[in-house]
C-alpha positions in Angstrom: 87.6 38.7 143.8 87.9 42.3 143.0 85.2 45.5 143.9 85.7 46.6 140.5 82.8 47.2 138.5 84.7 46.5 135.0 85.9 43.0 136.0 82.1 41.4 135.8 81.7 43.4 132.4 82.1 42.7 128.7 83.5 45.6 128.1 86.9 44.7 130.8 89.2 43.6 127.2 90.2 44.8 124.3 90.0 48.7 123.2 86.4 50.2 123.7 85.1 52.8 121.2 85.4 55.7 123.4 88.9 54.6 123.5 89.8 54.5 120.4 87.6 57.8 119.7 90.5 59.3 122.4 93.7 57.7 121.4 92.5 59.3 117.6 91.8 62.7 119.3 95.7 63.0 120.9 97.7 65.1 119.4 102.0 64.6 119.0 102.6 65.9 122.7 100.0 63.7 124.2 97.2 66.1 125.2 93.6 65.2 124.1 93.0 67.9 121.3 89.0 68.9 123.3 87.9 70.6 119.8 88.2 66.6 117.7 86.8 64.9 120.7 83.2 64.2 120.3 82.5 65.2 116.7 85.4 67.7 115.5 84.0 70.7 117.4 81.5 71.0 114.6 77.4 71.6 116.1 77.3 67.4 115.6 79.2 66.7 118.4 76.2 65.9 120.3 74.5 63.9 117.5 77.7 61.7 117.5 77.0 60.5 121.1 74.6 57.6 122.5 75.1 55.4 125.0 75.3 51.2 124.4 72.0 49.1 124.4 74.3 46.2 126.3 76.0 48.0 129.1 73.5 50.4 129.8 74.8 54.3 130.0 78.0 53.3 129.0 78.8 56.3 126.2 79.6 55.3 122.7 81.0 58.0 120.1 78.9 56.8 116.8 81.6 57.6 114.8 84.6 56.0 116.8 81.7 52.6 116.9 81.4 52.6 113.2 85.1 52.6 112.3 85.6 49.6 114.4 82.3 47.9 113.7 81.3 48.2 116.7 77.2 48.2 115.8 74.3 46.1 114.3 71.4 47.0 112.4 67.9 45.5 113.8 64.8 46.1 112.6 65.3 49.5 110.9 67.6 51.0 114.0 71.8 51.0 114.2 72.8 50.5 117.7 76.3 51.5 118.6 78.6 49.4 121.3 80.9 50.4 123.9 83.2 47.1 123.4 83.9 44.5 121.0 81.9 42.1 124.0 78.6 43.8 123.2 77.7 42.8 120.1 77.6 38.8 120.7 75.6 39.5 123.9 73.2 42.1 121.5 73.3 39.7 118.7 72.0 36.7 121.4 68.9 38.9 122.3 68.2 41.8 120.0 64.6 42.6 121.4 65.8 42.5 124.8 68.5 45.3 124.0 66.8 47.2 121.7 64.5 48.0 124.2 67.2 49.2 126.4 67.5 52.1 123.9 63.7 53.0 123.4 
């Protein structure tokens, strides 16, 4: 047994969104370029960020989310996941989640 809080989560396989939002964001030399990280540097950045219905206050870059399909659309709304594990457990319960966010 093991004190660490990603070993009881969904989220403890397989490359998360924020992730994959990062390994885009390094340049050549491998240093994280800060100005493509969260949104291109652009006044979006912030609009770009939420945080997944599943695994409360984990942070999920929209963008990064969308190119993986990490997301579902319920009932008007697109939620964004934090890992691949978060959908089946949104998709099992969507009014339980979607609340999560409200």
């Amino acid at each position: 047994m093991t004190n660490d809080p990603q070993a009881a989560s969904c989220c403890s396989t397989g490359l998360t969104a924020s992730d994959a939002a990062h390994t885009a964001a390094v340049s050549g030399h491998g240093k994280a370029n800060l100005l493509v990280v969260g949104g291109g540097g652009g006044g979006g950045a912030a609009d770009d960020q939420t945080t997944c219905p599943v695994m409360v206050g984990s942070p999920v870059s929209k963008a990064a989310a969308e190119a993986v399909g990490l997301f579902r659309d319920y009932e008007g709304e697109r939620y964004y996941f934090c890992c691949a594990g978060c959908g089946p457990a949104f998709d099992a319960d969507p009014a339980k989640y979607a609340a999560n966010v409200a």
